[in-house]
Structure formats: C-alpha cells, structure tokens
N, C-alpha and C positions, 0 to 999 in steps of 0.2 A: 252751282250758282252762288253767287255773292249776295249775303242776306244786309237789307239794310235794318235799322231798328224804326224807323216808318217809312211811311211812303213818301217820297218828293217830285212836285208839279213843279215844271217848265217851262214860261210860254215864249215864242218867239214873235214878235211882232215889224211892223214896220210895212212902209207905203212899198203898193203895189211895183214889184220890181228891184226892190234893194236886195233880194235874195235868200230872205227867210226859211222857204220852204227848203233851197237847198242845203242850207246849214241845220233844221231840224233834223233831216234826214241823216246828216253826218254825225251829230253827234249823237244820234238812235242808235246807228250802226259801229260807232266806237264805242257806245255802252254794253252794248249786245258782245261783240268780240272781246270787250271786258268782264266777259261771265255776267254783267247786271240784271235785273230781271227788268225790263223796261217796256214798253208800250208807245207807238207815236198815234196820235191822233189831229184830226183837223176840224176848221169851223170854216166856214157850215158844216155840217154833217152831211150823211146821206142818208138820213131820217127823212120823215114826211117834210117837217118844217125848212130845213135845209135842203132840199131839192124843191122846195117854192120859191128860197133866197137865191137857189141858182139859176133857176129860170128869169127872175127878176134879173140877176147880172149880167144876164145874156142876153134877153130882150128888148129892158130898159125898163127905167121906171114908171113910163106911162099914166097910167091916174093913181098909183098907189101913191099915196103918201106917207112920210115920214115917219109920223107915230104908228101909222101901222105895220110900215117895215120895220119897226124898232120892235115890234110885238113878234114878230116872225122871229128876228133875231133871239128874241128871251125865251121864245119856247124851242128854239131846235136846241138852244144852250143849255137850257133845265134840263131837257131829257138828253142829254149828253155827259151832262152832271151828273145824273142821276145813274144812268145806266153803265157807261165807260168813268165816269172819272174816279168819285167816291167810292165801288168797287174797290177799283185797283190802287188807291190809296190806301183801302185796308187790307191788301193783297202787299203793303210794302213794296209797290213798285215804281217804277220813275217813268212818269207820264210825261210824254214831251207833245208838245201841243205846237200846228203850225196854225199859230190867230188864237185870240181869245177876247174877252171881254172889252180889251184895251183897242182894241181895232173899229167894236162898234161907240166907246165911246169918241174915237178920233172919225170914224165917219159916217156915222150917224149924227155926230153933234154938228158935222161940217154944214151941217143940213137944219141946222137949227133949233137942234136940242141940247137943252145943256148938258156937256159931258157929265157933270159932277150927278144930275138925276141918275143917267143912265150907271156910272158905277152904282151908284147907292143901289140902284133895284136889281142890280145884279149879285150886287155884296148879301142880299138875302138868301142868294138858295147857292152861290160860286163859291168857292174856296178863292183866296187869294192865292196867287203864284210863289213859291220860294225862290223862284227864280226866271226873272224877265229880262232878256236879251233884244233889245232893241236896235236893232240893227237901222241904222241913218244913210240916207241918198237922199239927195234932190230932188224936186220929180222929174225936172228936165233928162235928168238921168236914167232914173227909172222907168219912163216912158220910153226913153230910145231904148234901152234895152227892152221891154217888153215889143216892141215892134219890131227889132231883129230876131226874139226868141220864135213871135206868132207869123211875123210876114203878115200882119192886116192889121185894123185902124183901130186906136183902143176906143172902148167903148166910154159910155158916161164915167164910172166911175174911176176913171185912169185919166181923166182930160187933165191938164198940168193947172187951171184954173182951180179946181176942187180938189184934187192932190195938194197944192199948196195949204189950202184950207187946213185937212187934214194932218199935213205935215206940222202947222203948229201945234194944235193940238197935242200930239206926239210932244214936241218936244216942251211943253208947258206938262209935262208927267214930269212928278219927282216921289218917288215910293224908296224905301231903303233898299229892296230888292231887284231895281232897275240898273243894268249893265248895258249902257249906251257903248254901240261899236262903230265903226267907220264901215259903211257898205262900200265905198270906193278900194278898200283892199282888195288881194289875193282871196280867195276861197279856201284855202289854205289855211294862209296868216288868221282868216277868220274863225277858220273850226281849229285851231290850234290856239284859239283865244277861249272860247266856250268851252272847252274841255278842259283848259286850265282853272276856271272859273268854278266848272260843275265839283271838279276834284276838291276843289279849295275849300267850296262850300260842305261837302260830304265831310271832309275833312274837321272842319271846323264846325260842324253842326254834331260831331262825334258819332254818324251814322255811318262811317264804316272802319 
C-alpha cells in the first residue's frame, strides 16, 4: 500500500444528474488499483438521520419544513464526521465523498436559507475538503438524463424550477480548493480529468 503523510478528503458535488456519483466511483477504483489506501462514502448516510432524509426525498416534503430538514441534514453529517470521516483521516486515507456539505448549502439554501449560515454551522464540527470537484450541467440536462436513467417522473427536488435555484448557488461557490468541470463531456475525459488533478495535488502537497 502507498502511505500518504495525512489523510486527504474529496468531495464531489453538483445538481442532481451531472454525474458525480459515477465519477467518485471512478476515481475510488483508480486509487484502489494504485495501491492507495482509500475509502468512498456518501451523504446522506445510512444512519438513522439519513434514512429519515431518504424517506423525505422519496415521499416529498409534505409539512416538514426547511429548518428542520436542514437539522436532519447536520445530524446524519456529524455523525458521519464523526464516525467515518475523522477516523480515517487519521488512518492517512483518501476519503472520496459522493455529496457533502456544499450540496445542503446549494439546496437547502434554494429553500430559503442562507447558504453562508449553513457552511458556517457545518464549518463547526466538518473538516473542509482538500479537494472539490464540481462537476457543471444544466438542469435541463440533468433532468433528461435522470428520466432516461430512472424511466419515471423526477420528484420535487429534481424539478428544473429548483434545480435552477440550486444550480446558482453552486456556481456563486469560490473556495481555493474548487475544480469546476464540464458535465457535458465523456465520462472518460471526465475521470481522466480528476485523476490528473488528485495526482497533481498529492504531488504538490508533497504527500506522496
């Protein structure tokens, strides 16, 4: 196994459908076949708190409101932090995350709260990212593709009305550590972008 000299966190983010989840997975599995010691994880979880957010994103939001779903979100997060992330950050390992923080502040704020609260109360118990890969589509886009992927009707939080929301959000992010990509490419050209980035950064951060 390839020792790093710490541990480094990954998130990937971006609106429902630009392809995230498949590109964590890729660069999981090119770290892995590069001897790295690595971990991928997702938000929500499938803690108590995150299989209450997943019922919520499958049912609909019905009477919960905002500030409470934004409570759901911070608690399946802490203990995701707690339990998976922090660990293995001092296990020296490279954590790749599909969603994180950056996702409740783009849609949870689309809802009315201001993004900047939401980092702030999450900056208390989250580690920031060393590295966030943003991956960019339209929603119009991302919607058509998740209804070829699913074959049925997106639900609320996929509607291209609140996806737009959302989508600025995202793009009104400016952190040093943010790697804005084109979701409209290859899958390919994509993970052959992130891999060059993760190397660069290993590289230049003198961890391997």
């Amino acid at each position: 196994m390839r020792e790093l000299k710490k541990g480094v966190l990954i998130a990937f983010e971006g609106i429902d459908g630009a392809g995230k989840s498949t590109q964590a997975e890729l660069l999981y599995q090119r770290l892995k076949e590069a001897n790295f010691k690595v971990i991928i994880s997702k938000e929500p979880t499938e803690g108590e708190w995150g299989q209450k957010i997943k019922r919520l994103l499958k049912q609909g939001r019905r009477d919960i409101q905002p500030q409470e779903e934004l409570e759901w979100f911070l608690r399946d997060r802490y203990q995701h932090v707690a339990k998976v992330i922090i660990p293995n950050l001092k296990k020296k390992k490279i954590i790749i995350l599909d969603r994180y923080y950056f996702s409740t502040m783009a849609y949870q704020g689309s809802l009315g709260i201001n993004p900047e609260e939401i980092e702030k109360r999450n900056l208390e118990f989250a580690p920031e990212p060393d590295l966030l890969f943003l991956i960019e589509l339209t929603p119009y886009l991302g919607i058509k593709r998740i209804k070829r992927k699913r074959e049925k009707e997106v639900d609320f939080f996929e509607r291209e009305s609140y996806l737009l929301k959302v989508s600025k959000i995202f793009d009104l992010l400016r952190r040093p550590f943010i790697y804005r990509l084109p979701g409209e490419e290859t899958i390919q050209s994509l993970s052959k972008k992130t891999w060059n980035i993760t190397m660069r950064y290993l590289k230049e951060e003198g961890l391997i």
